[in-house]
Residue, then its C-alpha position, 0 to 999 in steps of 0.5 A: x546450033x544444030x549442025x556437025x561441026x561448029x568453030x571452037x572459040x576461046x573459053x574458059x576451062x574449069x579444072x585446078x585453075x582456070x585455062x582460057x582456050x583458043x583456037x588457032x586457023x580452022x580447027x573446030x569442034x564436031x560431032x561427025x566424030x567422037x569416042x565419048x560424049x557427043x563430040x570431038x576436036x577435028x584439026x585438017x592438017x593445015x595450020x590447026x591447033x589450039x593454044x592456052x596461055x603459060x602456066x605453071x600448070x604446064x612445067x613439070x619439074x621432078x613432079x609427076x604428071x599424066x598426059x592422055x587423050x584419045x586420037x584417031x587418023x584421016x587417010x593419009x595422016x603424016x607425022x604429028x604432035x600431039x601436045x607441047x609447052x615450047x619445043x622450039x631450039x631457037x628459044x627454051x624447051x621443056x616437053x613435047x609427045x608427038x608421034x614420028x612413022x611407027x613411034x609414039x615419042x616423049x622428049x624433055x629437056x634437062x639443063x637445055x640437054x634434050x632427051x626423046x624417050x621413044x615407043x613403038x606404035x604402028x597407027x592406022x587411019x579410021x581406029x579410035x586410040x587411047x594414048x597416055x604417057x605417065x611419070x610416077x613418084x620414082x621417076x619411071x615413064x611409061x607409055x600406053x596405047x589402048x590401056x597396054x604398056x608399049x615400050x620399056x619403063x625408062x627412069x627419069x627422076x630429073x627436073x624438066x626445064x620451066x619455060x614461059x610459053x604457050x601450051x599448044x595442042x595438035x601441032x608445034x610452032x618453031x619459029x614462029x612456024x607451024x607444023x607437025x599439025x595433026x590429020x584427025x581428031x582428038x577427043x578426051x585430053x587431060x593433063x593431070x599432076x599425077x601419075x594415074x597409070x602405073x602399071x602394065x595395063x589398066x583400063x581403057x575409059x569408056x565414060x567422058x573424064x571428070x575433074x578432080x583435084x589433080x586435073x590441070x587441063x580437061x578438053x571434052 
């Protein structure tokens, strides 16, 4: 329409399968801020986050799997989370990565027994980051920022618990409340059923992702 920033509504994701989108309180799609392409998904903090129904897509299991996005701070950002299938203890879990003071945390549940697999990363406000956490055929996780493992491998050749729940984007909601909301932006996520980061490094992304057969979720 024109205009720097527009509502994000519900839609439909072409991808491995079709993921229907739908955003939750005010956050929006804006071209004010982007890494790549023209825009980004801007959450103020308050209430924001986006919602796909469950899928199997989103359980894990023993598989492998990629989670990456490109984040970046408004002054004054506090803890967040950045995506989760259900992390709520008065129901069922399964996995969250969320980012606490100087970390950036992975957490998955095994036979309801939860382990959080935590990595240092010191964020400053007004700075693009890459973020991508990995898990290989062996079971190793490994976690990046900028293209640069940070943090040890940590083996993890176990099956996450499945759960029936929305994938939510941004933010947590435990019972039935919202928080953890992001302070930012988001540009450049994508859930893939690989492992397509293995090594210490590898290269940051300087064009918008493709879909390809290992994608299970692409937000431009």
């Amino acid at each position: 329409d024109g205009s720097d920033t527009y509502q994000v509504h519900s839609f439909i994701l072409a991808g491995h399968s079709a993921h229907t989108i739908t955003a939750v309180g005010d956050v929006a799609n804006t071209r004010a801020q982007k890494k790549l392409g023209d825009s980004s998904i801007a959450f103020d903090g308050t209430g924001d986050l986006l919602t796909i129904p469950d899928s199997p897509d989103w359980d894990f299991g023993s598989g492998e799997f990629t989670l990456e996005f490109f984040a970046r701070f408004n002054t004054g950002f506090g803890n967040n989370v950045f995506m989760t299938h259900c992390f709520d203890p008065s129901s069922s879990e399964s996995w969250k990565l969320f980012r606490e003071t100087t970390t950036l945390k992975f957490a998955y549940t095994v036979s309801s027994s939860t382990t959080e697999l935590s990595f240092s990363w010191t964020a400053s406000a007004d700075t693009w980051y890459y973020a991508a956490i990995s898990r290989d055929g062996s079971g190793d996780i490994r976690a990046y920022i900028d293209g640069a493992q940070i943090g040890s491998t940590t083996a993890a050749n176990v099956a996450i618990d499945r759960v029936t729940s929305l994938l939510r984007i941004g933010a947590q909601s435990i019972s039935s409340t919202i928080s953890a909301v992001l302070n930012g932006y988001m540009d450049e996520i994508r859930i893939s059923n690989i492992a397509r980061y293995t090594g210490t490094t590898h290269t940051v992304p300087t064009t918008e992702f493709a879909t390809d057969s290992n994608t299970l979720l692409l937000i431009h």
